[in-house]
N, C-alpha and C positions, 0 to 999 in steps of 0.2 A: 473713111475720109474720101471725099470728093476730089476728082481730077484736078477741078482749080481750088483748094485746099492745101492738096499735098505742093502744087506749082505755088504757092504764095510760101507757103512753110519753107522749102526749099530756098525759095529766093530771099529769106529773109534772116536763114540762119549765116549769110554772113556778117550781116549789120548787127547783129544779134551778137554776134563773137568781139564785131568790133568794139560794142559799145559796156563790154566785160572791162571793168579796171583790174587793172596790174593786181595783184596781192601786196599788203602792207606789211612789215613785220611783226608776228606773230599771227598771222592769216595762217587757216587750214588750206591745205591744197583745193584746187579745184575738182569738180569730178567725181568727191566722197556723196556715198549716199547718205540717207537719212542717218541710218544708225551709226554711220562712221562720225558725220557732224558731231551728231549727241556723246558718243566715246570723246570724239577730241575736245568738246568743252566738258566736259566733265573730267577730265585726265588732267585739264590745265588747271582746276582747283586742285590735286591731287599734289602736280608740280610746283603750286603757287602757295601750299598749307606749310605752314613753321610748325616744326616739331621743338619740345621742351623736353627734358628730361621725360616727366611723366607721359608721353605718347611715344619715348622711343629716342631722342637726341641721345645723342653720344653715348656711353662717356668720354670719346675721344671722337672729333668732329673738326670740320673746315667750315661748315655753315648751315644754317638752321633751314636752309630750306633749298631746294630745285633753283627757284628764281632768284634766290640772292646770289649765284653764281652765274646765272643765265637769267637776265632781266632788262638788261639795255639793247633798244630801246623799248622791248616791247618782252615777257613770259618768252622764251626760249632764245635770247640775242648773248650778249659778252656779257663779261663783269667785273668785278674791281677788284675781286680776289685773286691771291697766288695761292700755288701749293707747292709742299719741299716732297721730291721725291729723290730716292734714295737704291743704289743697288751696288753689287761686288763682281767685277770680273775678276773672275779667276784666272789664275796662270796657264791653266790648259783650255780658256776659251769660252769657259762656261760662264753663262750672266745668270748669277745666284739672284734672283729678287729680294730675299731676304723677307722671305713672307711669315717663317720662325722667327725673327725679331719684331715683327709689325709690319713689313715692306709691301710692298714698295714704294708707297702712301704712308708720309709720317704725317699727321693729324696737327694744325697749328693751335688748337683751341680743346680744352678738356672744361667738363659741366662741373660745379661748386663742388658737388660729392666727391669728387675725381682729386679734384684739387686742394681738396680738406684731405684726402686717403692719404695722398703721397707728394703734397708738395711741389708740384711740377703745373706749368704750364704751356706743355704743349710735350705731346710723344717727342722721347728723346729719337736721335738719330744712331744706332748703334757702331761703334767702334770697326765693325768689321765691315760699313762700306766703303767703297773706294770711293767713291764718285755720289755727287749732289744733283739736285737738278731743280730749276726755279718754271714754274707752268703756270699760264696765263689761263683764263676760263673763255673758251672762245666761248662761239652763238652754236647754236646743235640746229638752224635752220635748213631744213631742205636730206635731213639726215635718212632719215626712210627713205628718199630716193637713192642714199648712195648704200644703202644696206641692200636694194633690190637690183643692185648692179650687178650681174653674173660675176662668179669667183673667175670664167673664163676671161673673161674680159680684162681680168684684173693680172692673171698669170700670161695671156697673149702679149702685155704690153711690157712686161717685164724683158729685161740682156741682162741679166748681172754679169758677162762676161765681156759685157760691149763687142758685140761680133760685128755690127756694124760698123763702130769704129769712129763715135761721136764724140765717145767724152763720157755719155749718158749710160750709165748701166745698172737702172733701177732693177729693185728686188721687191719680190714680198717678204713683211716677216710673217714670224709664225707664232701661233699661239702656242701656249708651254703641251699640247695635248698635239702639235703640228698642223691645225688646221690655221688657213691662210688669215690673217688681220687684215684691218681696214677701217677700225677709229683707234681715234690717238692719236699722241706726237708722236708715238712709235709708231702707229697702227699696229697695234698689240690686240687689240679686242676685233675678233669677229662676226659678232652680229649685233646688230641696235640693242634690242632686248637683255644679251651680255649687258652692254655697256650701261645702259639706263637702271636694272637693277644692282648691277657693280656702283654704281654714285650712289646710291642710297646708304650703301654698308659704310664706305670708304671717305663720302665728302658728308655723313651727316650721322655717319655710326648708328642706321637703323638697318634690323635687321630683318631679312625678307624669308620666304619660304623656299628661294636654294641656295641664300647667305642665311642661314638662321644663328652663325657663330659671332659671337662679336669681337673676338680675336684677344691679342695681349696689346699690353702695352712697355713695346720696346723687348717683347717674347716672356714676357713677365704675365703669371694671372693679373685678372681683375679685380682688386680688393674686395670682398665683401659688401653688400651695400653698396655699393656706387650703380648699380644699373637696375630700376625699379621696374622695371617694366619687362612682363614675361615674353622668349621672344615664340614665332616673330615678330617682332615689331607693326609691319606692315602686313595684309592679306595677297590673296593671290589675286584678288578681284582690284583691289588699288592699286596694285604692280600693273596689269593689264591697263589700265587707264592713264598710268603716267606713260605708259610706252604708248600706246595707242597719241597721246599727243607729240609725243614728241615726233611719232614715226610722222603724224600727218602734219607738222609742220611744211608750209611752202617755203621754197627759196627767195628769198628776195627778187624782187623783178629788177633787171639792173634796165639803168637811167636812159633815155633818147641817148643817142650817139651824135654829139655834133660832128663837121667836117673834120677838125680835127683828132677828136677820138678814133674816127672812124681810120684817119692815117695811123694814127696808135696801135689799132687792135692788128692794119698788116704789120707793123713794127713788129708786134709781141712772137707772130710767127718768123720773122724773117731773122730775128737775133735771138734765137734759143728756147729763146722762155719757153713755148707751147711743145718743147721736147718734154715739158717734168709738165709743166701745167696745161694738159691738153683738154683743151676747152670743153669737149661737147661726151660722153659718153653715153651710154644706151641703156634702160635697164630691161627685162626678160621678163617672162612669165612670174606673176605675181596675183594670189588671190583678189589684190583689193586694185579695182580697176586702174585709180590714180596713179598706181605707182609702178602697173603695170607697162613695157614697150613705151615709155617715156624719153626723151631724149633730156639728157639732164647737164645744164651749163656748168657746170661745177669747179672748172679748169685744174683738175687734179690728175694723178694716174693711181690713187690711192697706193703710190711703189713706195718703197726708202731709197735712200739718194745722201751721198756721202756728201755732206756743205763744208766743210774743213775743220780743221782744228780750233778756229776761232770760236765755233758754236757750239763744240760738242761738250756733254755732261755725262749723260748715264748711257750704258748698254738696255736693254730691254727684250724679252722674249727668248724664242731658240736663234733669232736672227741680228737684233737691231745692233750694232756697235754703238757707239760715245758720238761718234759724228756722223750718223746717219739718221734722218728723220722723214717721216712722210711729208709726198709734197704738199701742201695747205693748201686746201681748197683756196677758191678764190671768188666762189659765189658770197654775196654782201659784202667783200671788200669796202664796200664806200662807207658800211656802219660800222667798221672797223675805228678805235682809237688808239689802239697799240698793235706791233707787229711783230712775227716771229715768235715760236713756242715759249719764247720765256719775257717778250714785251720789253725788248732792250730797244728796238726801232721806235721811234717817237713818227714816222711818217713812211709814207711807201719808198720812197727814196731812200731813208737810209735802209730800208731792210733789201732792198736791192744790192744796196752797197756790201752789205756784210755778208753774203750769198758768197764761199767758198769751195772748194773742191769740184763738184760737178757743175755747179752753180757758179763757177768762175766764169768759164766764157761767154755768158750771156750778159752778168754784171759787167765783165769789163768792155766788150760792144755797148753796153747801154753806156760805160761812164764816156766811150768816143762818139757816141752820135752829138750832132750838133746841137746847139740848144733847144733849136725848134721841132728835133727830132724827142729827145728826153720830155718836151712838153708835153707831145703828142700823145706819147707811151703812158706818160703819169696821168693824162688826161683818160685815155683807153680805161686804165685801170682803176681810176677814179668814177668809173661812170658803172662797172660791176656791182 
């Protein structure tokens, strides 16, 4: 390249960046190369295909496909499905998942064969848990970014003993093997990969090559005949391609900032919030360039965080109690229609409102700012 070549290239790559739009929901990151593009549409057919009995549904299932739980508004956003989850604390502490009855995941929907064998529709919930729990499907956008966020990052941010003396004493939990979580309303699961091939078994009862069991129902065998298809269900080559999309999902680009928001977003720091939902994290060394040393808006601390007794349901892992949940991201906010892990909040306000225990004294600063103060704030957070 010629002196005035490389001087015109130079001078050009920033109008060149400028005039890059935002990502849409369901956009691949920016950044992927060739072969990473080609994986990530081809994985989104993989996440977008309905499975029937004969390629592998159920016999005990929440939904026939990836996208019918993650589909608004675009292959990997919300969706209109709930799920019943189920577990038992025990008296000396321990959170039984109840995975010898079916647990933790009780299945709302069973295939004709299923329901011809035994009558039933939908896994019972067995006698011996304590605690229920209702879970909304959020969006899994921008998820491979928070999978390549250092585990340090994620235990520096942690006081479960509040030694500072905030109020704030997030924790990691842990997975049942002790290794740190980080998806989920517990953040129970540790890596993307876990979690994406765990939906396959759990919300669509297919099974993969390191779920290749397809469990009981309610700790009960399988009747006979009801599951036609030998497992696993799925290949190791079509696992790889539903993860590969979902990892390279982008995050939602959050909206201009008017004057107002912009007073919003210093609100968010200055009354609590940005203690549990700290806006910006970092992610580290990673194979695939995009997701590598990224700075990722996510406003989480991927910790658990005890919100009161008003919200609490089930324990989960070696860690999570009834009233302790991870903080919720808050990247896509605005494509949000329901709020809070179980979608009792019909708008950001009231899930501010119902924010207990740690999450009290930010709730209750937000219910005394002035009008034009809570404007501004719902505005901020309206514009993620």
């Amino acid at each position: 390249m010629t002196p005035l070549l490389r001087l015109l290239s130079v001078a050009l790559l920033p109008l060149s960046a400028a005039c890059r739009q935002p990502p849409e929901p369901g956009d691949p990151l920016r950044d992927l190369d060739t072969a990473e593009v080609a994986r990530f549409e081809r994985g989104r057919a993989v996440f977008d295909s309905a499975f029937i009995p004969e390629t592998g549904l159920g016999p005990l299932f929440n939904a026939p496909s990836c996208a019918a739980c993650h589909g608004v508004p675009a292959s990997g956003g919300e969706g209109a499905i709930f799920e019943v989850h189920a577990t038992a604390l025990r008296e000396d502490g321990f959170c039984d998942p109840l995975a010898a009855l079916g647990g933790p995941v009780f299945q709302l929907r069973v295939t004709p064969a299923l329901r011809e064998a035994l009558g039933i529709e939908a896994e019972p919930i067995p006698a011996a848990a304590t605690d229920t729990a209702r879970r909304t499907t959020p969006d899994v956008f921008g998820f491979g970014l928070l999978d390549a966020i250092p585990e340090s990052t994620i235990l520096a941010l942690a006081d479960p003993d509040d030694t500072n003396g905030d109020g704030i004493s997030g924790r990691p939990n842990r997975f049942f093997d002790g290794r740190v979580g980080r998806f989920g309303r517990k953040a129970l699961v540790p890596t993307l990969a876990e979690f994406n091939e765990g939906a396959f078994l759990l919300e669509q009862g297919v099974t993969t090559p390191n779920l290749a069991n397809e469990g009981t129902v309610g700790g009960q065998p399988l009747p006979d005949g009801v599951d036609p298809t030998p497992e696993p269900e799925l290949d190791s080559g079509q696992i790889a391609l539903a993860d590969g999309f979902v990892r390279f999902l982008a995050p939602p680009a959050a909206a201009k900032l008017t004057g107002e928001a912009r007073r919003g977003r210093e609100l968010f720091s200055e009354i609590g919030c940005a203690d549990c939902h700290v806006p910006t994290l970092r992610t580290g060394r990673h194979p695939v360039r995009a997701l590598a040393y990224q700075d990722v808006h996510a406003y989480t601390d991927l910790l658990l965080h005890d919100l009161g007794p008003e919200l609490a349901d089930i324990c989960l892992g070696l860690v999570a109690q009834p009233a302790e949940f991870r903080t919720e991201p808050l990247m896509g906010l605005r494509l949000m229609s329901r709020f809070l892990h179980d979608g009792r909040a019909a708008t950001v306000a009231e899930a501010i409102e119902l924010h207990g225990g740690e999450g009290a004294a930010a709730r209750d600063t937000f219910a005394n700012l002035p009008e034009a103060g809570r404007r501004a704030l719902l505005a901020f957070l309206g514009s993620l």
